[in-house]
C-alpha positions in Angstrom: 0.0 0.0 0.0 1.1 3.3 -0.8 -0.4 6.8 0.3 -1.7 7.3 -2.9 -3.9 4.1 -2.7 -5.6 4.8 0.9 -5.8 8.7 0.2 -7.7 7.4 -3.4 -9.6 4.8 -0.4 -10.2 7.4 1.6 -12.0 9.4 -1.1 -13.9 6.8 -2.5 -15.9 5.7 0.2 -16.0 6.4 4.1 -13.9 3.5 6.1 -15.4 1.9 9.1 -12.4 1.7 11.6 -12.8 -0.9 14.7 -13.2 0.2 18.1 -10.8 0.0 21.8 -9.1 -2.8 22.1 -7.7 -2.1 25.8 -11.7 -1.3 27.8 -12.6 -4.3 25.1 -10.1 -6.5 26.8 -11.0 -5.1 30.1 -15.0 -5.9 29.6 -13.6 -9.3 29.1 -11.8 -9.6 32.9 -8.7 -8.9 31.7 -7.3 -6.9 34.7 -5.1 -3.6 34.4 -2.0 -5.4 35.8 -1.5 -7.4 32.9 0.8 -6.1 30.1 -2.7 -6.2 27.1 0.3 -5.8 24.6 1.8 -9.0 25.8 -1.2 -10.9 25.8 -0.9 -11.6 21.6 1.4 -13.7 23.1 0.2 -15.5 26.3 -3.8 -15.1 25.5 -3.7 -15.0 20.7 -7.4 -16.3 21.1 -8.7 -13.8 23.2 -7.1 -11.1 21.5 -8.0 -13.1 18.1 -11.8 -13.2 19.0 -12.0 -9.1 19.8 -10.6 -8.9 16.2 -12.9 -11.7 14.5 -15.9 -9.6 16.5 -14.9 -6.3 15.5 -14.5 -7.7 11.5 -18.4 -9.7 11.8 -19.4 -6.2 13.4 -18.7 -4.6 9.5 -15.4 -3.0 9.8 -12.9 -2.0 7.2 -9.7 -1.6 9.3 -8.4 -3.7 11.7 -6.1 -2.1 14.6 -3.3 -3.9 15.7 -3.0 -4.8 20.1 0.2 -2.9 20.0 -0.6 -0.1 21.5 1.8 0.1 24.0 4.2 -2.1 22.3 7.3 0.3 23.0 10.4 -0.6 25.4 9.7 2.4 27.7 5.9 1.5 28.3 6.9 -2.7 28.2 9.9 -2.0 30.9 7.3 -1.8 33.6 6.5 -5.0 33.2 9.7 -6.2 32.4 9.0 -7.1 28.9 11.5 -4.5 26.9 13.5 -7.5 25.2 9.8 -8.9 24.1 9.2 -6.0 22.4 9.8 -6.9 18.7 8.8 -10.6 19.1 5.0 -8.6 20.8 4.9 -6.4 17.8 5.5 -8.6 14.5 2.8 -11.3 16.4 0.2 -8.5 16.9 0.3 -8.0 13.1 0.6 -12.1 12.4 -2.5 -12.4 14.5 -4.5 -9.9 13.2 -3.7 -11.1 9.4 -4.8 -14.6 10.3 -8.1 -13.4 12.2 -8.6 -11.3 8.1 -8.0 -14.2 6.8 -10.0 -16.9 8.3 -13.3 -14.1 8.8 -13.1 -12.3 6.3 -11.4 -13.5 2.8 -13.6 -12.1 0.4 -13.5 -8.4 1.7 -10.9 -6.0 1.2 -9.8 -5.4 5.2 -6.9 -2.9 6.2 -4.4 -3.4 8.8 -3.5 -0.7 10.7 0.0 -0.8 13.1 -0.8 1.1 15.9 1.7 3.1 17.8 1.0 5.0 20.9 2.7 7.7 22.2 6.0 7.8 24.9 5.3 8.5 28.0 7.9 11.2 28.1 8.0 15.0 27.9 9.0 15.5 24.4 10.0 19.0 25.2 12.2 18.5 28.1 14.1 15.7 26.2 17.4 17.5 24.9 18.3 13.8 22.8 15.7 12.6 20.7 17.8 9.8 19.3 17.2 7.2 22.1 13.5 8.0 21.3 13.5 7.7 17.5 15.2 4.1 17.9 12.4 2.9 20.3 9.5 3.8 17.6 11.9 2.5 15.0 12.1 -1.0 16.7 8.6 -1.1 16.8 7.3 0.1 13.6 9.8 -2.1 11.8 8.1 -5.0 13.6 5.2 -4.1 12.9 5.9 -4.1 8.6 7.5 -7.3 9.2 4.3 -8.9 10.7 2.6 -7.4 7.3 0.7 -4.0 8.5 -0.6 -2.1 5.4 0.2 1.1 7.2 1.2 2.9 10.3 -1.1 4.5 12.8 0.6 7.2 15.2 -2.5 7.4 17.8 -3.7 9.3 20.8 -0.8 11.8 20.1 -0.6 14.5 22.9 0.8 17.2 21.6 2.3 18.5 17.9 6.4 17.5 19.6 4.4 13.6 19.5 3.6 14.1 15.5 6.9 16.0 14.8 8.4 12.4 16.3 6.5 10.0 14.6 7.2 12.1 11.1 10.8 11.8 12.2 10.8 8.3 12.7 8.8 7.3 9.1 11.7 10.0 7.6 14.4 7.3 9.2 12.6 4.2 8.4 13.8 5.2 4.4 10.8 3.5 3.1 7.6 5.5 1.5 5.3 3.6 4.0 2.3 4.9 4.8 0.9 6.3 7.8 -1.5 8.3 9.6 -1.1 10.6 12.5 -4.3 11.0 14.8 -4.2 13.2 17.6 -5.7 13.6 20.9 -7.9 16.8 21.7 -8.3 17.8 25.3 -11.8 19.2 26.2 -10.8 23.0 27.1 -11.8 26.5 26.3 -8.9 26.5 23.9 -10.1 23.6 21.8 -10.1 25.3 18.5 -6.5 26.7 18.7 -5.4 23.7 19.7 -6.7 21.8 16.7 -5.3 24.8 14.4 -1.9 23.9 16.3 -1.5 20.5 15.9 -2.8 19.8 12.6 -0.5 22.1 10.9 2.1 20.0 9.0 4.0 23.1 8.6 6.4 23.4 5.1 9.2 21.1 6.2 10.6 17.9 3.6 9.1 15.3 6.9 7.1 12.6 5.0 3.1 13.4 4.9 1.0 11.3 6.3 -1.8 9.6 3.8 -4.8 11.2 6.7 -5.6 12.6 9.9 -7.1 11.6 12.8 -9.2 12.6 15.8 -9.7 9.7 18.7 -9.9 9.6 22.5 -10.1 12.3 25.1 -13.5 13.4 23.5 -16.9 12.1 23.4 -19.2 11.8 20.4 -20.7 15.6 20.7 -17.6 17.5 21.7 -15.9 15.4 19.0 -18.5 16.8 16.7 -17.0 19.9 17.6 -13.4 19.3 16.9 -14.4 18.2 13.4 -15.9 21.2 12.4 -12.5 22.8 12.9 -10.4 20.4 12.0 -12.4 20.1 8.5 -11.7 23.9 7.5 -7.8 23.2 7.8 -6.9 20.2 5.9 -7.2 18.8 2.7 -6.2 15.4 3.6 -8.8 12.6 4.3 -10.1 12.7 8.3 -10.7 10.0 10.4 -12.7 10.2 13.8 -12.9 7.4 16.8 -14.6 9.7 19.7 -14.5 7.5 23.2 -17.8 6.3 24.1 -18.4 9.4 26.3 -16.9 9.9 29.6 -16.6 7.2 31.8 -18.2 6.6 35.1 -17.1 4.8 38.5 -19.4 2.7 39.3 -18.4 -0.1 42.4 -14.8 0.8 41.8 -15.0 -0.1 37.6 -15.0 2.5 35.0 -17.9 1.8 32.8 -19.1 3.9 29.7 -22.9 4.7 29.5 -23.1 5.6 25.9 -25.5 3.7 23.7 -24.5 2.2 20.4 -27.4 4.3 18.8 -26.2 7.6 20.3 -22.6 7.0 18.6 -24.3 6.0 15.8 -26.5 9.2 15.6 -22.9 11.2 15.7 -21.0 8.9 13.2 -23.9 10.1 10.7 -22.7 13.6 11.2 -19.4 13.5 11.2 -20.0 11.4 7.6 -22.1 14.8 6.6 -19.3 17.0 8.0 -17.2 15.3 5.2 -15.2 13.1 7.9 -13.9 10.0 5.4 -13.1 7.5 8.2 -15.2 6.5 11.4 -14.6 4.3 14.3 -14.4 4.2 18.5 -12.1 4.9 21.1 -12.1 3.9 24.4 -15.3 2.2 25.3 -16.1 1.2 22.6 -17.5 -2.2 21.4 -17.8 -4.3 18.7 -21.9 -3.4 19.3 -21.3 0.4 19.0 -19.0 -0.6 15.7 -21.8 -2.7 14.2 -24.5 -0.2 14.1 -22.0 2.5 13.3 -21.4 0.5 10.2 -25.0 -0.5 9.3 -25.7 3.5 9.7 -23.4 4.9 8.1 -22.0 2.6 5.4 -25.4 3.8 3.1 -23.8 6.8 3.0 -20.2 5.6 2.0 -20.7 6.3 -1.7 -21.5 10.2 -1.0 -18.2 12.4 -2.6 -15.9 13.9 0.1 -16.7 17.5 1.0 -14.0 20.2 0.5 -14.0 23.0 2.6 -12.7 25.8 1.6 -9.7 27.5 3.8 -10.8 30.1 5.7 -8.7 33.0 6.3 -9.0 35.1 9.3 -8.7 39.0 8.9 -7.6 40.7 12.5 -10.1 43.3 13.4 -9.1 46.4 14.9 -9.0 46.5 18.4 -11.5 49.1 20.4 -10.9 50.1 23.9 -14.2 49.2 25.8 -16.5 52.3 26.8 -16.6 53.4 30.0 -19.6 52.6 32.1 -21.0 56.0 32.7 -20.4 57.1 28.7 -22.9 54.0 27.6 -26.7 55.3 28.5 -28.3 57.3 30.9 -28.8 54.0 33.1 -25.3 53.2 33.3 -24.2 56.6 34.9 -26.5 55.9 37.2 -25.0 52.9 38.0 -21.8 54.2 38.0 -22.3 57.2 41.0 -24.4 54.2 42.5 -28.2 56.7 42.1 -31.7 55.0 42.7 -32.9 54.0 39.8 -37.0 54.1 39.0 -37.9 51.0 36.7 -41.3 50.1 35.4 -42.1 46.4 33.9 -44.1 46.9 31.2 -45.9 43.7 29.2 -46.0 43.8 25.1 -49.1 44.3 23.7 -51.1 41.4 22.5 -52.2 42.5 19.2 -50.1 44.5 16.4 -51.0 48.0 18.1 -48.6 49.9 20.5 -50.6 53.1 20.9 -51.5 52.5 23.9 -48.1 51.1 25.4 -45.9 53.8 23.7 -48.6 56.3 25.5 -47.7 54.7 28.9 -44.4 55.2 27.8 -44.5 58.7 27.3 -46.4 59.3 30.7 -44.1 57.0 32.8 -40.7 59.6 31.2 -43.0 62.7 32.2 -42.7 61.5 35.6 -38.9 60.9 35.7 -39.2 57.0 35.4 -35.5 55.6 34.2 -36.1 53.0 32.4 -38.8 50.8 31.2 -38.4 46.4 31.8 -39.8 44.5 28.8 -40.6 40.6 29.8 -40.3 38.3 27.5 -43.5 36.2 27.1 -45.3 37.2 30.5 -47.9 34.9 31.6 -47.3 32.5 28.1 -49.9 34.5 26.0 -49.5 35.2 21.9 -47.7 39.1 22.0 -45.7 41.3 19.9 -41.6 40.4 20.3 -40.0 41.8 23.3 -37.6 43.1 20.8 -40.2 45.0 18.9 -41.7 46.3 21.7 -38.1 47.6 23.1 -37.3 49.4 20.4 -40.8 51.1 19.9 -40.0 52.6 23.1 -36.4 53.6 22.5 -37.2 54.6 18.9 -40.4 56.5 19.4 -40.2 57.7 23.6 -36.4 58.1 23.7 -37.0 56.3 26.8 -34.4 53.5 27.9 -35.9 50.0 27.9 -34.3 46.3 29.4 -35.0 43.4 27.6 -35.6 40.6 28.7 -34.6 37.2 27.5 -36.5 33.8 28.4 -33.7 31.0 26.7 -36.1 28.1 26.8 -36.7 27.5 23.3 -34.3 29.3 22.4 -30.9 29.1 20.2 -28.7 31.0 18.9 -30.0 31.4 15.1 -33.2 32.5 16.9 -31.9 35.1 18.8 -30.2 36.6 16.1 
């Protein structure tokens, strides 16, 4: 496989990626002192049948259980001289479990590689880093992967790494980076930051990805960014929500139907590949796939590149330089305020009359509620600016946000 062919994949059709393999082997009372990598060697069926139930569930891309199939994370459990023997049988095993389930379909094997669990930025030497990714990603061709997957990368030092290590490997292999969005304030700049590639000679990755550290609606969000940025294909595995404790486990609440509902979207939002994170199951992949492999055929959206213009920046106006009201406020004066209810037909005569009697006798300002007592009236807005436009007086609107968004408050 070359980029080329999964970009021209990629475009075709949308891919159906499998879902976690760590919660999956978890669910199955596989506890969290085990080494999961390890276990293609000690436990091949069990890791075998999460593979085989992921490929009946409908998808298109099998992940290999090498996720944490480095010497740094494999030292811990005193596997670091395993760790090429771990890799090339992850591969082996998946290939067999394509084989024997699924010969007739065109299936892709993905090698994945998770991050180190260093501080990229406070490592002076990246060699000794490089060679670890190296050891495994050449495993990982030599157990037949049809390309790379760089996964659950934490930051744009973790992409700049992986790019180094395919530029050492000397081979045009493909890969894919996929990258792990926190849930902040900052979410947007911190897609904008990570996805750019930037305009150095590093090999390009074939797509990009979005999995873990987001649920299905905040990934929603991440896409919409992420889609105005890149041209490249873009793959999303949202976990299956957040988790929650319950008797000491961490379970995940999310249906299959409510991941389904969001892989639909992300399909409309032009995403080209789908799948799961953690908590994910081969359930939540099958009726992904049955929803959103009718719309497989659909061509890929393009988004144009949006470029944003600064705007000039104003220095906010003082309180008391605003309205009448807020100079009040400001030297801390009573204020006289009368609530005054929209009409309930089309005419204001008789409220704009009110109006005018309540400024002859130095009311401040006039409160206009928004749907008082739930009976048909004109807008709140209307009525405000009757009085402001008409009486000069000043009014305060009032906002009920039941039923309300933000197109229809514009």
């Amino acid at each position: 496989m070359t980029n080329t062919e999964l970009n021209d994949i990629c475009t075709r059709r949308v891919v159906i990626f499998d879902g976690a393999m760590g919660t999956e082997l978890y669910r199955r009372h596989i506890f969290t002192n085990r080494c999961y990598d390890e276990l293609c060697l000690s436990d091949p069926k069990l890791v075998a049948e999460v593979h085989a139930d992921y490929l009946r569930a409908g998808a298109d891309v099998l992940t290999t259980n090498s996720y944490g199939a480095n010497r740094l994370a494999l030292k811990k459990f005193a596997l670091s001289e395993q760790c090429r023997r771990i890799n090339e049988r992850s591969a082996v095993l998946a290939r067999e479990v394509i084989t024997a389930v699924a010969p007739g379909r065109q299936v892709l094997l993905a090698g994945s590689v998770g991050p180190l669990d260093v501080k990229l930025q406070r490592e002076p030497d990246w060699e000794p880093l490089l060679a670890m990714l190296l050891e495994q990603v050449q495993s990982l061709l030599l157990g037949g992967v049809d390309f790379l997957l760089f996964e659950t990368l934490p930051d744009l030092e973790s992409a700049r790494l992986a790019r180094l290590t395919m530029q050492r490997l000397g081979t045009e292999t493909p890969f894919m980076l996929s990258h792990n969005i926190p849930d902040s304030l900052e979410m947007a700049e911190i897609i904008k930051h990570r996805l750019d590639l930037g305009q150095d000679d590093l090999p390009q990755p074939f797509a990009l990805g979005l999995n873990c550290g987001l649920g299905p609606d905040r990934m929603l969000d991440a896409l919409e960014t992420a889609r105005t940025l890149t041209s490249l294909p873009l793959v999303v595995q949202p976990n299956a929500g957040a988790p929650h404790t319950i008797d000491n486990r961490q379970l995940y609440l999310c249906s299959p139907e409510y991941l389904s509902t969001y892989a639909v979207r992300y399909v409309n939002l032009g995403a080209r590949g789908v799948g799961g994170c953690c908590g994910t199951t081969p359930e939540h992949i099958a009726d992904l796939a049955r929803s959103v492999k009718p719309l497989g055929r659909q061509p890929q959206v393009c988004v144009p590149k949006v470029t944003e213009k600064s705007a000039p920046f104003l220095p906010e106006t003082p309180l008391p330089e605003r309205s009448a009201l807020g100079r009040k406020l400001a030297t801390g004066e009573w204020i006289c305020a009368v609530e005054m209810s929209p009409p309930r037909g089309w005419d204001a005569g008789r409220l704009l009359a009110h109006a005018q009697l309540c400024r002859e006798r130095g009311v401040d300002v006039l409160n206009i509620p928004d749907g008082p007592r739930a009976a048909p009236r004109l807008s709140a807005l209307a009525t405000a600016l009757l009085i402001q436009n008409q009486v000069g007086m000043e009014a305060v609107l009032h906002v009920c946000c039941r039923d309300r968004n933000y197109i229809g408050l514009q």
